[in-house]
N, C-alpha and C positions, 0 to 999 in steps of 0.2 A: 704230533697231534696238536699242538701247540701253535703253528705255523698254518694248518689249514682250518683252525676256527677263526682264528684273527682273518682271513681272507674272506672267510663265507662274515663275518661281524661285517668288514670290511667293504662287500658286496653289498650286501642288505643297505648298509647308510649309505651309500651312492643311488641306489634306485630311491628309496623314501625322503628324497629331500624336498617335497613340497607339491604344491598347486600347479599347475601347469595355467598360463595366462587364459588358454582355451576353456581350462574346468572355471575358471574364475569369473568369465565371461557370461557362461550359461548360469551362474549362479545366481550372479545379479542380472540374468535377464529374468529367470523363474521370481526373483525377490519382487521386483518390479513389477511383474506381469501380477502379481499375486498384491501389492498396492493398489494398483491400478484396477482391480476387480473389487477389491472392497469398497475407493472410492465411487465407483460406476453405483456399488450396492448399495450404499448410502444416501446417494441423489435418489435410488428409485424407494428405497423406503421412504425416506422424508418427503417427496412425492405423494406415496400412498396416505402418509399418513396426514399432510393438508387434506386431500381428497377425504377419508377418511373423517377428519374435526368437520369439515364443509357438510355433509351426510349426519353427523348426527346435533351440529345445530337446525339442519333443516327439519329433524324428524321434531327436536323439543320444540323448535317453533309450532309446525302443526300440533303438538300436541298442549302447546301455553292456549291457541285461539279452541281449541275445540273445549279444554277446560273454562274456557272466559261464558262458553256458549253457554254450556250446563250449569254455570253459576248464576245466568240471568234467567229473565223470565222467556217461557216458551214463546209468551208472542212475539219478539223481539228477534226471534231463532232468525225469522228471515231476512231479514235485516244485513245480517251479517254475512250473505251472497253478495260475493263481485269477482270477477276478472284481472281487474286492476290494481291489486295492492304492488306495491313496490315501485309502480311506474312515476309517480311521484308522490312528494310527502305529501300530506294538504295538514291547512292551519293545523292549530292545536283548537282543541274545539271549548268553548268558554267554560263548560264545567267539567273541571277535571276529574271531579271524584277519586281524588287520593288522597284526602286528608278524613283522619277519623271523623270530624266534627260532619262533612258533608254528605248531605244525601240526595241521590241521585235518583233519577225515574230510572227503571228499563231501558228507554230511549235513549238516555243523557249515557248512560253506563255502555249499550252500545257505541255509542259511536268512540266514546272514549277507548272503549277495548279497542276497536279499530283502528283508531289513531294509535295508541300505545304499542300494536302489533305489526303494524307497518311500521311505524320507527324502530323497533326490531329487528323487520326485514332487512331491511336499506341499512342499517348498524348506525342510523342518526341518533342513538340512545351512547354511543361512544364516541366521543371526538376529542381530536388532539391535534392543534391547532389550528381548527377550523377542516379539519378534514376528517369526514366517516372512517373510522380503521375497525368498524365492528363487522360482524352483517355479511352477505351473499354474494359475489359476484354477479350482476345482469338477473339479479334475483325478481322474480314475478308471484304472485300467493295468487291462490283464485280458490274458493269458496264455492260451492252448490250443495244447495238443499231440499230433499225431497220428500213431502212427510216428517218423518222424524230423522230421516237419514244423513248426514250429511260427510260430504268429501270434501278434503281438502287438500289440496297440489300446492306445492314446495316448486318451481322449475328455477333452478339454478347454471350459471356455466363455469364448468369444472377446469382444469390448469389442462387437460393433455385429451386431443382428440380420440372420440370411442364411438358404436353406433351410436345415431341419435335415441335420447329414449322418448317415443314415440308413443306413449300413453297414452297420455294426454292433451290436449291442445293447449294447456297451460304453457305460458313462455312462448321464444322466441324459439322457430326450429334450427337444428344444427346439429354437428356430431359432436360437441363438447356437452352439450345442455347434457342433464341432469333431474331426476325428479324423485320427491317423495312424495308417497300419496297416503294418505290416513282415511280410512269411513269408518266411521262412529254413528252407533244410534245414540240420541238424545230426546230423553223424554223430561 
């Protein structure tokens, strides 16, 4: 009995010695293929989530001018209809009304919200060496006001082609563009 355990011992360690090059092969193919899937999953998060920061500075911008609106006076509401913001900066307007000491009419206060919001848009309220790093991409603001009602469009263009968002005629059309829209009553 002695003689046929050592043989079956004997047997068992000649089959169990290892990996064969083929099981080793697929191992590091599945290891790899299973790298290669998380990094794919990281580009498209970090993706989403630029997309993502882009969308909700667009919403806090509509939402800085529509509060600038309610803080002035109602005659002035209209005023602050245009098309055009983001397309380029214009001057800085001679009263700035940001210093406690100054006071500003409605009007003076308008236009400063507008300049102030549009610098904003365009991220010319951040720069680092001479270059915007704040702000929108291809970014457009457009204002309308009706009554006491008003809208306001965000159209931005986002990093990865989608349908166009075709809302509004704010912005530039395309399948990248983007848009937030905010309406608020202001009385």
């Amino acid at each position: 009995m002695h003689s046929s355990s050592f043989r079956y011992f004997h047997r068992k360690q000649s089959i169990n010695k290892g990996m064969t090059f083929i099981e080793v092969l697929v191992a590091v193919f599945i290891l790899v293929t299973g790298i290669l899937g998380a990094v794919a999953m990281q580009a498209t998060a970090k993706k989403g989530s630029f997309d993502a920061m882009q969308r909700s500075v667009a919403s806090a911008l509509a939402q800085d001018i529509i509060e600038r609106m309610r803080s002035n006076d109602a005659i002035a509401l209209a005023s602050y209809a245009g098309t055009d913001y983001g397309v380029e900066l214009n001057s800085a307007p001679d009263e700035r009304c940001n210093k406690f000491a100054s006071l500003c009419t409605s009007g003076e206060m308008m236009i400063n919200d507008r300049y102030e919001w549009e610098m904003s848009l365009m991220g010319a309220d951040v720069v680092n060496d001479g270059d915007n790093i704040a702000g929108l991409t291809g970014v457009r603001g457009c204002i309308s006001h009706a009554s006491n009602a008003v809208t306001v469009v965000i159209s931005w263009e986002g990093r990865t082609a989608i349908a166009d968002a075709e809302k509004n005629s704010c912005g530039t059309a395309g399948n990248k563009r983007r848009q937030v829209i905010i309406e608020a009553f202001i009385n």
